[in-house]
N, C-alpha and C positions, 0 to 999 in steps of 0.2 A: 197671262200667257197660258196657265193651266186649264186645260177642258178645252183647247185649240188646236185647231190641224192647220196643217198651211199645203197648199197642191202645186204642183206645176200641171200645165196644160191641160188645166182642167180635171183632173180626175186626182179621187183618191187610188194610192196603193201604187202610185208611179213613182218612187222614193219620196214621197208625203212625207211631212213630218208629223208627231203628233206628240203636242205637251201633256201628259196624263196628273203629273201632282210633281208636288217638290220632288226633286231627285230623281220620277221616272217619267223616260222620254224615250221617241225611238222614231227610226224608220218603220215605213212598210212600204213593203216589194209586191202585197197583193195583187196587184193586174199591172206587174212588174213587164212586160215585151219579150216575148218569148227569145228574143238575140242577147238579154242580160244574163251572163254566165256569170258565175267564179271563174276560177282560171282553170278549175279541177272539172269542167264544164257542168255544174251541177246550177239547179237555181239560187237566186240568192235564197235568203231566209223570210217568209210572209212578214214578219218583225226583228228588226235589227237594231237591243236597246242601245245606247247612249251610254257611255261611259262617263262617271264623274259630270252630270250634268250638272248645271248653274244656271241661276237667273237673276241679272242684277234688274231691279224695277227701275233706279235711276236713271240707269242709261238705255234700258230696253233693252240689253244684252245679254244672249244668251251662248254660251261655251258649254262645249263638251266634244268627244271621243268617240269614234266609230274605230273599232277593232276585227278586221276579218284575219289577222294571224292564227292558228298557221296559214291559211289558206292567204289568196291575194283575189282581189276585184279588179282588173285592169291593171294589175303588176304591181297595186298599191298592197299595202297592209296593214294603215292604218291612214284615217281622215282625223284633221283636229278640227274642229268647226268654231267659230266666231260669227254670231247672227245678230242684226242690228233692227229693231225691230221701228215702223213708221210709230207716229205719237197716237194716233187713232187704232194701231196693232191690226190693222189689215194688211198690212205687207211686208217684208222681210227686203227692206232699201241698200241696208250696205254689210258688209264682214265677207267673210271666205273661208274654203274649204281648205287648208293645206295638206298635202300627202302627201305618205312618206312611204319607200318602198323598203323590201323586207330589210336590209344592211340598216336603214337609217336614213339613206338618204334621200333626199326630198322630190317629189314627185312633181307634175301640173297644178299648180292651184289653181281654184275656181273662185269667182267670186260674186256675190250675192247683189242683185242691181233691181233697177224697173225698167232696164230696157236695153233689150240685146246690142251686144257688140259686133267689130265686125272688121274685119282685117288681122292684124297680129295681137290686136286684143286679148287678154286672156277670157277663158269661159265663162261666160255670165249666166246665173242662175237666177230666173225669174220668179218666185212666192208669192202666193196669192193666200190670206186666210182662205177656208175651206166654209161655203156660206149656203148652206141647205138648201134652203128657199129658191135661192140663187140657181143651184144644181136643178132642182125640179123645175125650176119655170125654160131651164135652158135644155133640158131633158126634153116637156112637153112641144119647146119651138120647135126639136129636131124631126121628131115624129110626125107632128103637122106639118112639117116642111116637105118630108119623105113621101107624106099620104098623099100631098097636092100633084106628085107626080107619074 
């Protein structure tokens, strides 16, 4: 898991995760959507570490803590995260976000999948490892696609 990023929709810095070493981990917000506020309307933070992070190799599971108190992200103020990782660790298959709002009480959870829901389902969050090669060869298709028009 260590020296791994994981993206949604393609891009780093859109709440990306990134495993740095035992014990540090974090969000980043870098090319976070200019609509994601705090509640205090300010941006969130480029890096937002992990609390109490952990990684069990046996199970592929990874836990930890996102703290925006004082402040709230969506009326939350605090995420406990459960991340289930595939056996090949290219994707982030099963676990969830639980939130909790400022009193304690429990907010939307989301939860961690390969493939959107859809109805009253709860929110599904799709993870993809973060694959260089991958970015640049889908980088250059955009641009030749762009130029042919």
């Amino acid at each position: 898991l260590f020296g791994l990023t994981y993206i949604q929709h393609g891009h780093i810095g859109v709440a990306s995760y990134h495993f740095v070493r035992e014990g540090e981990a974090y969000i980043s917000y870098k090319h976070a959507p200019e609509q994601w506020r705090l509640d205090d309307g300010t941006s969130p933070p480029l890096q937002k570490p992990f609390i109490d992070p952990h990684y069990n190799t046996e199970t592929r599971t990874f836990t930890g803590q996102i703290e925006w108190a004082p402040m709230t992200f969506g009326g939350d103020a605090r995420w406990e995260y459960t991340m289930i990782f595939s056996p090949d660790m290219n994707k982030i298959v099963d676990g969830m976000v639980k939130t909790f709002k400022p009193d304690g009480s429990a907010g939307c959870d989301m939860e961690f999948g390969t493939s959107f829901s859809v109805g009253l389902s709860p929110i599904k969050l799709i993870y993809e490892r973060y694959d260089e090669a991958k970015a640049e060869m889908i980088s250059l298709l955009r641009k030749h696609q762009f130029s042919r028009r």
